[in-house]
KERO-900641 format. One record per atom (N, C-alpha, C): residue in one letter; x, y, z; atom name. Coordinates in pm, whole numbers. Layout:
N
["a" [X Y Z] "CA"];
...
// end
This chain:
182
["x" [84 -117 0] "N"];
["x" [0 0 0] "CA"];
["x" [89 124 0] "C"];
["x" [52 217 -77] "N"];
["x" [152 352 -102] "CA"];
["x" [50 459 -12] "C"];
["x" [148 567 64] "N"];
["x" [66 673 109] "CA"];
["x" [175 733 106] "C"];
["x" [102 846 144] "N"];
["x" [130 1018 72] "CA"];
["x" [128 1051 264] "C"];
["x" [266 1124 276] "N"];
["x" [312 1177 434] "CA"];
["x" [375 1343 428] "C"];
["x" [257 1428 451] "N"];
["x" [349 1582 479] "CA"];
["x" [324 1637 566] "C"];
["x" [482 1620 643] "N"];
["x" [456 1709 779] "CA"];
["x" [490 1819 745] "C"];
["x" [423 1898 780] "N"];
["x" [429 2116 802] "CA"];
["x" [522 2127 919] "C"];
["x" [573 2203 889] "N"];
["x" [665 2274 996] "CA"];
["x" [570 2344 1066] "C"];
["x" [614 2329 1207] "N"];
["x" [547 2436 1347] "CA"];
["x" [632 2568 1327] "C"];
["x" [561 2689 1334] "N"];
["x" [618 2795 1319] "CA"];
["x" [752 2828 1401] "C"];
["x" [871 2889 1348] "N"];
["x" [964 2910 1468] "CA"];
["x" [1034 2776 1507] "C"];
["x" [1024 2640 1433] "N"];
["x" [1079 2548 1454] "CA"];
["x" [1221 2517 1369] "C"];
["x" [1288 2595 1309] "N"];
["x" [1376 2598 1190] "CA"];
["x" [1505 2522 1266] "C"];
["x" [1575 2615 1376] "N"];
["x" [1658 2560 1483] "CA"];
["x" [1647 2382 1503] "C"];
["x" [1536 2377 1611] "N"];
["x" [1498 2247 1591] "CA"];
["x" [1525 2134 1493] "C"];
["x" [1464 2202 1362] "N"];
["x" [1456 2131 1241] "CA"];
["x" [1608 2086 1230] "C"];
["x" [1682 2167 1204] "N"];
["x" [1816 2190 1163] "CA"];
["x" [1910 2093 1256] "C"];
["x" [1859 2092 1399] "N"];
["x" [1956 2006 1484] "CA"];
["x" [1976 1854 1508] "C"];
["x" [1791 1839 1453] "N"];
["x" [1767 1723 1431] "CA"];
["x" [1776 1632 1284] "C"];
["x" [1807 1694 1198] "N"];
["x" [1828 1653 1040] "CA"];
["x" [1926 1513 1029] "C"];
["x" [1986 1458 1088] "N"];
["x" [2106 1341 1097] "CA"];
["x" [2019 1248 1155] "C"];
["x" [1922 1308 1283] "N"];
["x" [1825 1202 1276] "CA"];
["x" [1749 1118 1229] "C"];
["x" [1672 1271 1134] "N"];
["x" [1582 1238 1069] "CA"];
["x" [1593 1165 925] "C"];
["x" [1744 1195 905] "N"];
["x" [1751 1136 789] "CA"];
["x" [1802 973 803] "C"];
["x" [1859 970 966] "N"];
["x" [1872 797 959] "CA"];
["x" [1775 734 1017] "C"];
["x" [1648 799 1025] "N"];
["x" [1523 747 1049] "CA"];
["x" [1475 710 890] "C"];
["x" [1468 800 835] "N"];
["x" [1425 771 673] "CA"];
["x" [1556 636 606] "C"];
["x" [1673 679 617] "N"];
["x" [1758 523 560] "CA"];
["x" [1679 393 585] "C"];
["x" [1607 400 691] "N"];
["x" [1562 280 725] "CA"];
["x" [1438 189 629] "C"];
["x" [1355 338 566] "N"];
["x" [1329 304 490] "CA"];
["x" [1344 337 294] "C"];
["x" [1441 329 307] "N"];
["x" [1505 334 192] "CA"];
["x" [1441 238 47] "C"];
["x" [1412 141 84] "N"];
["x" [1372 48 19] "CA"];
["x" [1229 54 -11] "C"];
["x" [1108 132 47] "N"];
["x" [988 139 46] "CA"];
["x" [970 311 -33] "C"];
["x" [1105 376 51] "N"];
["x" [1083 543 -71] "CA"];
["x" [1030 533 -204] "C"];
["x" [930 601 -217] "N"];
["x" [902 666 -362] "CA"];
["x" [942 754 -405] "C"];
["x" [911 891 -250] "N"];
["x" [999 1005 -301] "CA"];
["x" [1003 1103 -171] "C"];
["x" [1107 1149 -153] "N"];
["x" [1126 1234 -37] "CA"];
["x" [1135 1370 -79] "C"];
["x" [1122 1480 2] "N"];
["x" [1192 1563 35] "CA"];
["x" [1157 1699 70] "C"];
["x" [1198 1811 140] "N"];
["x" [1135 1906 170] "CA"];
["x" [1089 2017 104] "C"];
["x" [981 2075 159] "N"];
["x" [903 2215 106] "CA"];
["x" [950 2320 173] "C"];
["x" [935 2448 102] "N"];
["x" [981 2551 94] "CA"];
["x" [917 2649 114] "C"];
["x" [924 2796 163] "N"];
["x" [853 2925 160] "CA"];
["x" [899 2977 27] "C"];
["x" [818 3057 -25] "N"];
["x" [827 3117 -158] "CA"];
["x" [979 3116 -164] "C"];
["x" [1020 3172 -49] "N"];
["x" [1180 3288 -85] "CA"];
["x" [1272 3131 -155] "C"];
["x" [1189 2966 -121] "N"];
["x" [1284 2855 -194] "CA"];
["x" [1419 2870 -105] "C"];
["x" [1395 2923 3] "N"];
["x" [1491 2880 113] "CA"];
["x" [1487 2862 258] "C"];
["x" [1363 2892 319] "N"];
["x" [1295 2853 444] "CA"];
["x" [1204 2717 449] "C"];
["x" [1257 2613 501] "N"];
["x" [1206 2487 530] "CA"];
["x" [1063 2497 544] "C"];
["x" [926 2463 528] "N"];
["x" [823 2449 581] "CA"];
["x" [762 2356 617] "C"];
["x" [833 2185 536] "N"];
["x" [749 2091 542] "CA"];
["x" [868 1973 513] "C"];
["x" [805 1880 552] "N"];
["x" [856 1729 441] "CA"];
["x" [746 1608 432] "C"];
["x" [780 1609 265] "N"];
["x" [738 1526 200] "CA"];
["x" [794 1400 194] "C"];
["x" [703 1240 218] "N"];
["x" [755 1148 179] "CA"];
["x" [610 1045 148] "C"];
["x" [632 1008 6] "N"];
["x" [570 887 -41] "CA"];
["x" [645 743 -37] "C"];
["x" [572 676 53] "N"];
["x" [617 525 114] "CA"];
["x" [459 404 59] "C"];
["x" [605 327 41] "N"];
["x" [519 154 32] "CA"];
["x" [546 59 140] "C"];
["x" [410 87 221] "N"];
["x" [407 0 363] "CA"];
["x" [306 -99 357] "C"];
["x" [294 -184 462] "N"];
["x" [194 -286 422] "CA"];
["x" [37 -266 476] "C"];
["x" [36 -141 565] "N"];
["x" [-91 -147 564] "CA"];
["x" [-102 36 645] "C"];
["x" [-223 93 718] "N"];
["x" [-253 192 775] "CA"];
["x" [-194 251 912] "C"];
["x" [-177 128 962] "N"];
["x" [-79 116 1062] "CA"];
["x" [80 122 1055] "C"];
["x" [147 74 957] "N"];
["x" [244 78 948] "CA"];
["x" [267 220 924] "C"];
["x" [197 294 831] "N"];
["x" [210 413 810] "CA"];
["x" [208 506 869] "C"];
["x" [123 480 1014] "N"];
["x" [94 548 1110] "CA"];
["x" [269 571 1187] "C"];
["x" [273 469 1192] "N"];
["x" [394 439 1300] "CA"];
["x" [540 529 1202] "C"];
["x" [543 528 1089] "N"];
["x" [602 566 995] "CA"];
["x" [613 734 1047] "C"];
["x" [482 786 1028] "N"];
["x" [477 902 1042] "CA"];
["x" [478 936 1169] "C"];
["x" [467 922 1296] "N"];
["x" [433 966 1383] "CA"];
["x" [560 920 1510] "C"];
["x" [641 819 1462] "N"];
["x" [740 792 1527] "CA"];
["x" [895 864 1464] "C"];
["x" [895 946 1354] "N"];
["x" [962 1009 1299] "CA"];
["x" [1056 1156 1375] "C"];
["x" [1191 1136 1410] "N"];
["x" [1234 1221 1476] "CA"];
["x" [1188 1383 1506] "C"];
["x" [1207 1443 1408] "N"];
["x" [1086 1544 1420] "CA"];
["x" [974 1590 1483] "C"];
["x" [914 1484 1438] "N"];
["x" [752 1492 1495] "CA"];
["x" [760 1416 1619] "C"];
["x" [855 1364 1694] "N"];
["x" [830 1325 1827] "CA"];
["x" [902 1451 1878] "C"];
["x" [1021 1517 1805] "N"];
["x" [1038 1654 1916] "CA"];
["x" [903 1748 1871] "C"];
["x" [856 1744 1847] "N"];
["x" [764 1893 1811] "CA"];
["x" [812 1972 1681] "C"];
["x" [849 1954 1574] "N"];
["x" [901 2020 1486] "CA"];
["x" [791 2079 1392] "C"];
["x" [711 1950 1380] "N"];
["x" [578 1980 1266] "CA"];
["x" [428 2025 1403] "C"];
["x" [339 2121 1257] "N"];
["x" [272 2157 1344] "CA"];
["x" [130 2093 1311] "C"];
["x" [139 1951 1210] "N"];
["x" [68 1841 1185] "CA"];
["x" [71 1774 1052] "C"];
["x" [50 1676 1025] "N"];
["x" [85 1540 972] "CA"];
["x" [-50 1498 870] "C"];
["x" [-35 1543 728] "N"];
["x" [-131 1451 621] "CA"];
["x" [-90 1332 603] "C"];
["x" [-150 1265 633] "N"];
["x" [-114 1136 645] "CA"];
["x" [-241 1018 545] "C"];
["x" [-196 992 382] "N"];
["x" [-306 938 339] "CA"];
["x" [-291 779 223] "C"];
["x" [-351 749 168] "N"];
["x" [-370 650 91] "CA"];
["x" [-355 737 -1] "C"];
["x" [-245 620 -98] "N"];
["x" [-165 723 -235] "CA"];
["x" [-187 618 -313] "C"];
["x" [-204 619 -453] "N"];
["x" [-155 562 -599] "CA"];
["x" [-67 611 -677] "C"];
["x" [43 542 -701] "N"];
["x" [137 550 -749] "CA"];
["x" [92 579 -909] "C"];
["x" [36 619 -954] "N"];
["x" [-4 590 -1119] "CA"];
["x" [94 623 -1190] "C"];
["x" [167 670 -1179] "N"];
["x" [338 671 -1301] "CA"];
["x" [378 525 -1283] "C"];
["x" [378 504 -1159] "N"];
["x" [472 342 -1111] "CA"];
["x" [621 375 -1156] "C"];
["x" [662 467 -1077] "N"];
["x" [818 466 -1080] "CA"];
["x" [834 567 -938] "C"];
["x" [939 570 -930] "N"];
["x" [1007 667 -762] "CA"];
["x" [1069 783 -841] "C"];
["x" [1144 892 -782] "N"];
["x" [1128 1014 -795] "CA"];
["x" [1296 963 -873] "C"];
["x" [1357 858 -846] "N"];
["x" [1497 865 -878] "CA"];
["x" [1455 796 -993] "C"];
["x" [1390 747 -1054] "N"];
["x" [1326 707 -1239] "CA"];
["x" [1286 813 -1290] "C"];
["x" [1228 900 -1212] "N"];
["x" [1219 1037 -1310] "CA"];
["x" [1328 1051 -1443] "C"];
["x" [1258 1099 -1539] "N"];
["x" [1386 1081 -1612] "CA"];
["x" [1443 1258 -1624] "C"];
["x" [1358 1328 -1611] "N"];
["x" [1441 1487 -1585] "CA"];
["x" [1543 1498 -1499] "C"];
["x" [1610 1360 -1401] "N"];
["x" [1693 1396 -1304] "CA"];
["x" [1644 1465 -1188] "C"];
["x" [1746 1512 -1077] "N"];
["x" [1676 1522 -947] "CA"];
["x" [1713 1649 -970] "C"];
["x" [1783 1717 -987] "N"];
["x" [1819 1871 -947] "CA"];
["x" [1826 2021 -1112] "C"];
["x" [1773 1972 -1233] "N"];
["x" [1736 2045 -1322] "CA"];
["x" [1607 2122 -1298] "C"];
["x" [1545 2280 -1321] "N"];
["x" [1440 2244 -1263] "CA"];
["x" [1389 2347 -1158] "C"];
["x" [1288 2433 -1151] "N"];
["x" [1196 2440 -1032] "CA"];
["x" [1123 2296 -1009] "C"];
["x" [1109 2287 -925] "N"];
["x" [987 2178 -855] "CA"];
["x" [900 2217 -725] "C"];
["x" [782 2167 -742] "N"];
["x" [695 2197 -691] "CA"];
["x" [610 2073 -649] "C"];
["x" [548 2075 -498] "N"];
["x" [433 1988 -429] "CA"];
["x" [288 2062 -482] "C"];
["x" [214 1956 -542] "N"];
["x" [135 2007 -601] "CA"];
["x" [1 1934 -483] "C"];
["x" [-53 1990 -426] "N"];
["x" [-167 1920 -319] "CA"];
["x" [-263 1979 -366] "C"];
["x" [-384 1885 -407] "N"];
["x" [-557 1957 -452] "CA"];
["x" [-631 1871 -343] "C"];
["x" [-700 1954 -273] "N"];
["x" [-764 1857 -161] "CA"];
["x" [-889 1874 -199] "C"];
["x" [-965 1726 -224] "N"];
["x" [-1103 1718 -279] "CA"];
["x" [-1224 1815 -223] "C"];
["x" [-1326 1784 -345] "N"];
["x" [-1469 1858 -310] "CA"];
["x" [-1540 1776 -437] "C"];
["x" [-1614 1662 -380] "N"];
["x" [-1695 1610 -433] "CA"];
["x" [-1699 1489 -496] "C"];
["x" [-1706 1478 -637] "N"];
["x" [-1662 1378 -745] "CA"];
["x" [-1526 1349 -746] "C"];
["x" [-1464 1227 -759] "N"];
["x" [-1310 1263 -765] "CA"];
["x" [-1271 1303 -938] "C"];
["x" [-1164 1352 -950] "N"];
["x" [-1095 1432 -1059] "CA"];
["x" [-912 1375 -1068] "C"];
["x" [-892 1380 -1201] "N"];
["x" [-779 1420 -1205] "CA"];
["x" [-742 1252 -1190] "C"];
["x" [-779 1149 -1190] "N"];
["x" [-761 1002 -1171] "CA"];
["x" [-666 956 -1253] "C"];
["x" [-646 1008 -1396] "N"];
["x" [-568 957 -1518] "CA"];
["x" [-449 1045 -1507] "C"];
["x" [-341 992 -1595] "N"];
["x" [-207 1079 -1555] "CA"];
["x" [-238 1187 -1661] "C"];
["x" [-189 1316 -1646] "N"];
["x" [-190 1410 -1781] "CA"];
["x" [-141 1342 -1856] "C"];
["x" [-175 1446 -1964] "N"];
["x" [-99 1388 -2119] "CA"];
["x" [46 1451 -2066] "C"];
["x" [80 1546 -2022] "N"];
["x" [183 1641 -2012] "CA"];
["x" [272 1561 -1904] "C"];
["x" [277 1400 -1889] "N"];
["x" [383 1351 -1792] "CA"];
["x" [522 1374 -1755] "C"];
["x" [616 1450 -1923] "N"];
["x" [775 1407 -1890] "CA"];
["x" [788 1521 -1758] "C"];
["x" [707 1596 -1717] "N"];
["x" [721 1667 -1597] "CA"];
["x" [687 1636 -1503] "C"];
["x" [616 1502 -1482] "N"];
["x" [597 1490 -1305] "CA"];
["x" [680 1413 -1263] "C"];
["x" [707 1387 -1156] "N"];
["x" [795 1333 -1059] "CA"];
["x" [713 1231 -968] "C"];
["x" [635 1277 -936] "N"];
["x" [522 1145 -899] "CA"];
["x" [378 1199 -932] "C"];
["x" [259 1126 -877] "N"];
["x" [147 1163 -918] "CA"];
["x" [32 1051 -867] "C"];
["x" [-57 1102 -829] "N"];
["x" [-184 987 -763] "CA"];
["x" [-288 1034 -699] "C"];
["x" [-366 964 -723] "N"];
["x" [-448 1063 -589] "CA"];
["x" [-488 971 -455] "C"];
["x" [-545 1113 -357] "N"];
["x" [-506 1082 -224] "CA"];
["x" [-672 1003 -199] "C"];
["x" [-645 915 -91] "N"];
["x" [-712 808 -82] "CA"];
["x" [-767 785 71] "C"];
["x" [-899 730 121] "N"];
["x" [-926 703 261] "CA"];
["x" [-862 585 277] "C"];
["x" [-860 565 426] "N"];
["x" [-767 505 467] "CA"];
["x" [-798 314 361] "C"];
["x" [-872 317 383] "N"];
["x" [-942 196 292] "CA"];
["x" [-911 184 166] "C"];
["x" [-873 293 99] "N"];
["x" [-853 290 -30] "CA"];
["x" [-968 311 -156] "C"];
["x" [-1096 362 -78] "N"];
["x" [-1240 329 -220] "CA"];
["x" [-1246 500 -203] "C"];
["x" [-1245 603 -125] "N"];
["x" [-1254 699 -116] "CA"];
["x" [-1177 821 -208] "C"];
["x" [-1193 869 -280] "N"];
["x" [-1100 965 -327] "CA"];
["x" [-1153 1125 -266] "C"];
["x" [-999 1178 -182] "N"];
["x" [-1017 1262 -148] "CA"];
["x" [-879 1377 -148] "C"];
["x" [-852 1382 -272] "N"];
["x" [-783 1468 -373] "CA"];
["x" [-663 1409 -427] "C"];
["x" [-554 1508 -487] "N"];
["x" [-476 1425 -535] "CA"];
["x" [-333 1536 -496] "C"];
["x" [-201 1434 -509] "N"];
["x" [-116 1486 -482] "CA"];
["x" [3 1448 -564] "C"];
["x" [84 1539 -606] "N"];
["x" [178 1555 -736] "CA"];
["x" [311 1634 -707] "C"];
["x" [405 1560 -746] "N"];
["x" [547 1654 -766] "CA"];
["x" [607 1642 -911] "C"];
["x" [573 1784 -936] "N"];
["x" [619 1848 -1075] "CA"];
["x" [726 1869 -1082] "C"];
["x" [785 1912 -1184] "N"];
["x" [907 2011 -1239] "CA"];
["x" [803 2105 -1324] "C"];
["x" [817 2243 -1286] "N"];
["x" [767 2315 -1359] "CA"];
["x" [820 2473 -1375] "C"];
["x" [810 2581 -1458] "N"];
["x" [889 2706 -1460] "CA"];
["x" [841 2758 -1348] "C"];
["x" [707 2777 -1316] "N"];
["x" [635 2839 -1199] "CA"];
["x" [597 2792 -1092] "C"];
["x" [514 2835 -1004] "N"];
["x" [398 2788 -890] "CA"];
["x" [283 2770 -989] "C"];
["x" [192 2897 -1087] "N"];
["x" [129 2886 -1155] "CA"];
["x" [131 2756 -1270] "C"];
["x" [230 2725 -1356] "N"];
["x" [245 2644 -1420] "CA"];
["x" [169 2485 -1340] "C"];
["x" [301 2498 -1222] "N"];
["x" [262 2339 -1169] "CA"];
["x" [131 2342 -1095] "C"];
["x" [33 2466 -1118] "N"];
["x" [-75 2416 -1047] "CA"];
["x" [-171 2366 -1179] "C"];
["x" [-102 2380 -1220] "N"];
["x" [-217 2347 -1378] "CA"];
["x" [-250 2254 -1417] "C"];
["x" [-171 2138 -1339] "N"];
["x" [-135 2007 -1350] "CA"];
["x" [-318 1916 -1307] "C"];
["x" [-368 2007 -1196] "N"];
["x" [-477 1949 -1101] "CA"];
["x" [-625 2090 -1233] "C"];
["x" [-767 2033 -1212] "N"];
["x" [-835 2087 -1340] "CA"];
["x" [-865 2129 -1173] "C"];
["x" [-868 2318 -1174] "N"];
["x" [-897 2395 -1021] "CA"];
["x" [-1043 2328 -990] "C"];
["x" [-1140 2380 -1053] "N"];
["x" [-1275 2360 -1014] "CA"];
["x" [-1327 2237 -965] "C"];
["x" [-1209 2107 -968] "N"];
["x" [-1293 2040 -878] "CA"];
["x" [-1244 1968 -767] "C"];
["x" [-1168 2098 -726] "N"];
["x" [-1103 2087 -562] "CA"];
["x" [-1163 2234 -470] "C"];
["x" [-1175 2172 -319] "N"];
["x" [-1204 2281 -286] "CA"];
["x" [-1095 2388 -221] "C"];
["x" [-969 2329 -294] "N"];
["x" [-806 2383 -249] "CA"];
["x" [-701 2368 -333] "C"];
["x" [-648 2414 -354] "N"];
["x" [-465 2366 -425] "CA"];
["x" [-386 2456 -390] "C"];
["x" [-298 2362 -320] "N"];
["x" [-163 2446 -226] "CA"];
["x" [-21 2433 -342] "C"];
["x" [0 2503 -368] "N"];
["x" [178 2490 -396] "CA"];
["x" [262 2509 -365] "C"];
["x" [376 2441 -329] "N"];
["x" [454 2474 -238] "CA"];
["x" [627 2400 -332] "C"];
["x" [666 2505 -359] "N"];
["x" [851 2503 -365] "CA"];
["x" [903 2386 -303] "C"];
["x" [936 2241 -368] "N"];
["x" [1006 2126 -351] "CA"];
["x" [1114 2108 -346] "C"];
["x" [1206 2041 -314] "N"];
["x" [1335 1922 -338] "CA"];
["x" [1348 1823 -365] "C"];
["x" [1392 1718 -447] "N"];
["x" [1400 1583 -397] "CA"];
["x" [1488 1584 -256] "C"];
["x" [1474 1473 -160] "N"];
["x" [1543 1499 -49] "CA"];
["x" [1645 1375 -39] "C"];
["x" [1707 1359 76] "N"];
["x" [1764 1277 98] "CA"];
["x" [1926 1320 128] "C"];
["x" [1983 1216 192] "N"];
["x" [2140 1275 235] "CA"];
["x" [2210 1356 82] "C"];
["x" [2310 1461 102] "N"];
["x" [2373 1536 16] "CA"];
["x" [2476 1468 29] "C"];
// end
C-alpha cells in the first residue's frame, strides 16, 4: 500500500529542524527500500524549510501510522501536523526514475484537496514533468479525497495546472526538493 506523508513545519521550529536533520535522515535510511519520493518544502523565498514530503510503500494503515508519527521530528515537536493518506502510485516509478533527473528544474508539491466527485484520476498527457502523481485516498482505499503531485515546472502557476482547479475545494503549492542525504 503507497501513502502520501506531509509534515508542516510548526512555526519558529527551523533551529529544531536543523539540529535534528542526521536524525531524521537515519530514520528515513531505514526506509530506503519502500521510498518513492522524499523531500522538503519551501517558503516562496525557496529557502525557508516548511514541510517534508515522503511517499512510502508500507503494508498497511498502521504501518504508516507508526512511519509518520514515530519520525524524529515529529516526536520533538518540529511539525505543526501530519497529512497522512492512501496514495496511488499511477506513473509506477520513484522520484529517482524520473527521467528529468533530481536537481534540473523548479519543482513543486502540487496538493488539490477534494470537493466532491473525484478528478484528475488519469495521468496528464503532459507527464515528462511529473515526478510522482496519484491521488489521495481514505484510509481503505475506495474513497478519493484529492490528489497529490510533484512536478518540475517554470512556476507555482504552471505546476498548479497540472490538477483541473474547479474540482477541488483547495490547491496548495509549495517550492520542492527531492530529499535525501547530500
Amino acid at each position: 500500500m503507497e501513502f502520501f506523508c506531509y509534515h508542516r513545519d510548526r512555526p519558529a521550529s527551523l533551529t529544531l529542524r536543523q539540529e535534528l536533520l542526521e536524525e531524521h535522515w537515519s530514520y528515513m535510511d531505514r526506509y530506503g527500500a519502500e521510498m518513492i519520493a522524499r523531500g522538503p518544502t519551501f517558503a516562496n523565498d525557496g529557502e525557508t524549510p516548511t514541510g517534508s514530503v515522503h511517499i512510502v510503500d508500507l503494508p498497511d494503515p498502521a504501518a504508516a501510522r507508526a512511519f509518520a508519527f514515530d519520525e524524529p521530528g515529529y516526536q520533538a515537536g518540529v511539525y505543526r501536523d501530519v497529512l497522512l493518506r492512501r496514495w496511488r502510485n499511477t506513473l509506477g516509478r520513484t522520484m529517482w526514475e524520473f527521467p528529468g533527473g533530481r536537481t534540473e528544474g523548479n519543482r513543486y508539491l502540487v496538493l488539490g484537496l477534494g470537493a466532491g466527485q473525484a478528478a484528475d484520476l488519469a495521468v496528464p498527457p503532459a507527464q515528462d514533468e511529473l515526478i510522482a502523481y496519484g491521488p489521495l485516498l481514505s484510509d481503505d482505499g475506495t474513497t478519493w479525497l484529492g490528489t497529490a503531485a510533484l512536478v518540475r515546472a517554470p512556476d507555482p502557476s504552471t505546476a498548479r495546472a497540472v490538477l483541473t482547479p474547479a474540482r477541488y475545494a483547495d490547491i496548495e503549492v509549495h517550492p520542492w526538493e527531492c530529499g535525501g542525504r547530500r
